[in-house]
C-alpha positions in Angstrom: -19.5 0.6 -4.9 -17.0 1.8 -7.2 -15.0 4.9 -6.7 -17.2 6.8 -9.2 -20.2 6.5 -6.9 -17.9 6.8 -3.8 -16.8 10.2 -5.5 -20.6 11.0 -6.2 -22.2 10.0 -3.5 -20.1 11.7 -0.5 -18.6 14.9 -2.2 -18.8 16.7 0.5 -18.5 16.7 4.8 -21.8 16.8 5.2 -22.7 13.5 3.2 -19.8 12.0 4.9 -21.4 12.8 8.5 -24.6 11.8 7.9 -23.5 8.1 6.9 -21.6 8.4 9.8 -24.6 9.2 12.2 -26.8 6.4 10.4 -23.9 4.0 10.9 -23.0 5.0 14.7 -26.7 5.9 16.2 -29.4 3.3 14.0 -31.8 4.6 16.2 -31.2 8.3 16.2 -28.3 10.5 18.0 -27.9 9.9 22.1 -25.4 11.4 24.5 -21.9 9.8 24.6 -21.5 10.3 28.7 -25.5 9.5 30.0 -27.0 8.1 26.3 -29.7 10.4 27.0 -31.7 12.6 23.9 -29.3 15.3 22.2 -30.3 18.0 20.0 -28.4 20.0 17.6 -26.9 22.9 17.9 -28.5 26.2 16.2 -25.2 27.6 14.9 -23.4 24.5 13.9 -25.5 21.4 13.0 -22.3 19.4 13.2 -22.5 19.8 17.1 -24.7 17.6 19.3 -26.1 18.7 22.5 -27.6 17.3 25.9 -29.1 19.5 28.0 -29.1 16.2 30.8 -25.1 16.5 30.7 -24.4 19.7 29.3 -22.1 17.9 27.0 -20.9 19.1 23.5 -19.8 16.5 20.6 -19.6 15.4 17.3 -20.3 12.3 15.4 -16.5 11.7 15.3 -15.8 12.1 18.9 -13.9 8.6 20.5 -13.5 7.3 17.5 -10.8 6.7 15.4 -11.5 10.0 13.6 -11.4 11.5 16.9 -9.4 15.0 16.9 -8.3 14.7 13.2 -8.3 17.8 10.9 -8.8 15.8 7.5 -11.8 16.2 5.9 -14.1 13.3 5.6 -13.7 13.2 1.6 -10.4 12.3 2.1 -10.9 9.6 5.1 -13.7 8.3 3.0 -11.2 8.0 0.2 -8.4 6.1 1.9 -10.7 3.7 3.8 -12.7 3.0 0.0 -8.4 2.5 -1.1 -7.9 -0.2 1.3 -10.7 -2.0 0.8 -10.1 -2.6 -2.8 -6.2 -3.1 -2.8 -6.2 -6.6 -2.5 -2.3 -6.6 -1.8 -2.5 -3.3 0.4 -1.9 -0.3 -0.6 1.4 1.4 1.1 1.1 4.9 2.9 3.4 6.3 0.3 1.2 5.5 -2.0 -1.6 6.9 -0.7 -0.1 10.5 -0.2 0.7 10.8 -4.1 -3.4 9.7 -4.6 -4.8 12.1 -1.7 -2.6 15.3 -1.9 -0.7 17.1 -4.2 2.5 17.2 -4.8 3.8 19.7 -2.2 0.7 19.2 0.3 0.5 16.9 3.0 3.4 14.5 4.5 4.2 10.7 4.3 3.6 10.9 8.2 0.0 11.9 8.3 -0.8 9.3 5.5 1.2 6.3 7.3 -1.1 7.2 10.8 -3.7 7.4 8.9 -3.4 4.1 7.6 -2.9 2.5 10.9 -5.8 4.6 12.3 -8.3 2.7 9.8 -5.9 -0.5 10.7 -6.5 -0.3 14.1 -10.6 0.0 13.2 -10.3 -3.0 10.8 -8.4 -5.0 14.4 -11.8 -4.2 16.6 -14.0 -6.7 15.2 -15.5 -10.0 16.8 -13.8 -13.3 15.6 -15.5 -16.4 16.0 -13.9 -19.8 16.4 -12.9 -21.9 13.9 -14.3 -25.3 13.3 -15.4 -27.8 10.2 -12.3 -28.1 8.3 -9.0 -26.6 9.5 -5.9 -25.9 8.3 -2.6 -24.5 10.1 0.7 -23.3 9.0 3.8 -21.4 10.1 5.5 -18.5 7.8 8.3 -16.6 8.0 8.8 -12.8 6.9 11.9 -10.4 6.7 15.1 -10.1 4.6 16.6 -12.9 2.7 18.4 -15.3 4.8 20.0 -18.2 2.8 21.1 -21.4 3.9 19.5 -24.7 4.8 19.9 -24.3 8.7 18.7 -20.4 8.9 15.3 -21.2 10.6 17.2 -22.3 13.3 16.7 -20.2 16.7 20.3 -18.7 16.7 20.5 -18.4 12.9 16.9 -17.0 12.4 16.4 -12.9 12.7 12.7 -13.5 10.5 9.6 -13.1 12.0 7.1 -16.0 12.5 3.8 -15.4 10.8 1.0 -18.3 12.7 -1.8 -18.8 10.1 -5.0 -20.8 10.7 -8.1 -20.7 8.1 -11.0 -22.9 8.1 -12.0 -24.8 4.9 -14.3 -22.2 2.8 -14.1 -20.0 5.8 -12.2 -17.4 7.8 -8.7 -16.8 8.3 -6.7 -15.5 11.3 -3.2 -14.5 11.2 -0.9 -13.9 14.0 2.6 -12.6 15.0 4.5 -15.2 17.2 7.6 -15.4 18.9 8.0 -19.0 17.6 7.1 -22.1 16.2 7.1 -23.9 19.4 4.7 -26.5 20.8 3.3 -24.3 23.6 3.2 -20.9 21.3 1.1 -22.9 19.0 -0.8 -24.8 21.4 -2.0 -21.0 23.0 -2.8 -20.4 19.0 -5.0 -23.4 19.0 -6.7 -22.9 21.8 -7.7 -19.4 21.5 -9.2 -19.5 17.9 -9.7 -23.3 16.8 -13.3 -24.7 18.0 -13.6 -28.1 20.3 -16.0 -29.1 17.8 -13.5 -28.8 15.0 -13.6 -31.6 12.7 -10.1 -32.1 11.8 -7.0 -30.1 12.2 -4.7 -30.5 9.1 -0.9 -29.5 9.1 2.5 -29.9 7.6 5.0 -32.4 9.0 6.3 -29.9 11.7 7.1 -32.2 14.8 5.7 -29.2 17.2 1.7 -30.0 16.1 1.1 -32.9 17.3 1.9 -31.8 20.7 0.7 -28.9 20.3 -2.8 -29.9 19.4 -2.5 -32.3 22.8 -1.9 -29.4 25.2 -4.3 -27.3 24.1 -7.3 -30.0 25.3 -7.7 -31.5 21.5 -6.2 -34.9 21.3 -9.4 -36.7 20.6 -9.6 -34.0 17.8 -8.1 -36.1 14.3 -4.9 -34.4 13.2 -3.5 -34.9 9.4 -0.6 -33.9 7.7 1.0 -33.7 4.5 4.5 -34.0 3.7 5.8 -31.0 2.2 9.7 -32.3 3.0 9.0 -35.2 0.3 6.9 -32.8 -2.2 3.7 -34.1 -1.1 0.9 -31.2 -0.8 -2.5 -32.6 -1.4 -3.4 -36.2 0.1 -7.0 -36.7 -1.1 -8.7 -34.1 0.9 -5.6 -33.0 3.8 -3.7 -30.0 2.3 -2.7 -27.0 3.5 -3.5 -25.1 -0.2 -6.0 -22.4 1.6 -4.1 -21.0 4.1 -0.6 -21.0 1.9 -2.6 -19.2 -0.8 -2.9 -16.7 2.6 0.1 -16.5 3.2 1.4 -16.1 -0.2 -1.3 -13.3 -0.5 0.5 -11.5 2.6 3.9 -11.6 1.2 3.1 -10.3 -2.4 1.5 -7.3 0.0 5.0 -6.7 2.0 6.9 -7.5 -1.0 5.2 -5.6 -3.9 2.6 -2.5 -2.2 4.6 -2.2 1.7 8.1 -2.8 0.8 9.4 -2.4 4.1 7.0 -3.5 7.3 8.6 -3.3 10.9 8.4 -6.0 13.6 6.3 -3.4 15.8 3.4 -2.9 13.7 4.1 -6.0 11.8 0.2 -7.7 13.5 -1.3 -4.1 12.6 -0.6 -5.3 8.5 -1.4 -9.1 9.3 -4.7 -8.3 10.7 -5.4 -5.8 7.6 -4.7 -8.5 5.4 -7.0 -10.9 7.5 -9.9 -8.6 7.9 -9.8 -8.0 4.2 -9.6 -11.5 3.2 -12.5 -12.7 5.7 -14.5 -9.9 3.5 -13.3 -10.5 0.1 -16.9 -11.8 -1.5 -18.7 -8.9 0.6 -20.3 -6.3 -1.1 -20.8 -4.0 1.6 -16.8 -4.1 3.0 -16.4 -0.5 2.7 -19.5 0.3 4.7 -18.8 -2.4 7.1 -15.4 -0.8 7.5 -16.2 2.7 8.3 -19.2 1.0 10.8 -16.0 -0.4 12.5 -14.4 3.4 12.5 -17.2 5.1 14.2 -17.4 2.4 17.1 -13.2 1.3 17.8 -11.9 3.7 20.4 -9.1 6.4 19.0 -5.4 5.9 18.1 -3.4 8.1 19.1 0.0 8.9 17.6 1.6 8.8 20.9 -0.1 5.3 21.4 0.6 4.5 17.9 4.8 5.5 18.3 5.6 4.8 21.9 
């Protein structure tokens, strides 16, 4: 879909809503509280009712669209916008693209960013097996120095990446780089069917691949420290290329991402990336909106 047809196909609310509906309720329209039968409301076809209940609702009730005042076009718009930015696409940004000049405010266009972010976060991950690769990042200011990823010299954050060979990826904001913070890492998202687990030369794998129940599972490395990065088939190319992806995104279209909200952007990035060959993202995104529980701003600041 390109943003001609997006454009064409859903110019108004009422196109909007009715992809909605399809994507929410395949099988037709039931009550949020009993999931009984619902009928519409004479006066306002937007409305659902059941009589079983007496409940009132919308097709954007508990979900992330829940209790906005934007109209649909405009959701529509800036879900279609983050699809397609391969390197993100900042809130800033998306304020010049969706109001004009004098209208709207960098606030409602950052929360609604993270409201489609926090959509994009609800979605079932599988584990990882086949072919693995695992690395360690870090993002922030520029910190010079050879002994700056030190504990007490280090103010970066630590980016965990794992991405199986011609498969998915999975990003994560750690405390560390420890053996026991990437141990819980390994555990979590890494199959015990996995084939082979390849790394750099960080001392913390090995151990780390022990304690989370995997030491039968064959571990390889390559030695970046002596500019080695491919060894026949052992690199760590795929999930570098990730993270190098990720920092061209912070770097060139967020400029400025906080600690807080720093896994909000990583799992963007991942969702995205998983997606990237998919021609249906934008749907599958917006299925995602209609069935992730609301954001709210207080939730979203506190």
């Amino acid at each position: 879909m390109t943003i001609i047809d997006l454009c064409t196909t859903f110019s108004d609310d009422d196109r909007c809503r009715e992809l909605l509906e399809r994507l929410r309720w395949p099988n037709g329209p039931e009550c949020l509280r009993c999931f009984g039968s619902v009928v519409r409301l004479a006066n306002n076809a937007n409305i659902f009712y059941c009589k079983d209940c007496d409940y009132q609702f919308t097709v954007t009730a508990n979900t992330v669209f829940h209790d906005s005042h934007l109209p649909l076009i405009k959701w529509f718009t800036a879900t279609y916008l983050l699809c397609e930015a391969k390197k993100g696409m900042s809130a800033m940004q998306l304020k010049r693209m969706l109001w004009d000049k004098n209208k709207g405010s960098y606030k409602t266009a950052w929360y609604l960013c993270h409201r489609i972010r926090h959509a994009m976060a609800a979605t079932e991950k599988p584990m990882l097996d086949g072919k693995v690769e695992m690395d360690e990042t870090y993002v922030g200011g520029v910190q010079r120095g050879k002994h700056w990823k030190r504990l007490e010299n280090n103010t970066k954050e630590v980016v965990i990446g794992i991405k199986q060979r011609n498969g998915e990826l999975r990003f994560f904001h750690a405390e560390d780089a420890k053996k026991g913070t990437l141990a819980k890492y390994i555990k979590e998202n890494i199959s015990q069917d996995v084939e082979v687990i390849m790394t750099d030369e960080l001392p913390a794998y090995p151990g780390a691949i022990v304690n989370a129940g995997m030491k039968d599972v064959p571990h390889k490395t390559v030695n970046h420290g002596a500019k080695i990065y491919v060894d026949g088939d052992v690199t760590t190319n795929g999930i570098e290329s990730a993270f190098s992806l990720l920092k061209r995104g912070i770097v060139g279209s967020w400029h400025k991402v906080s600690a807080k909200h720093l896994m909000a952007y990583l799992q963007e990035m991942e969702f995205r990336f998983n997606r990237r060959d998919s021609r249906t993202l934008f749907i599958d995104t917006l299925r995602h909106m209609v069935t992730a529980d609301p954001l709210t701003f207080e939730k979203l600041t506190a």
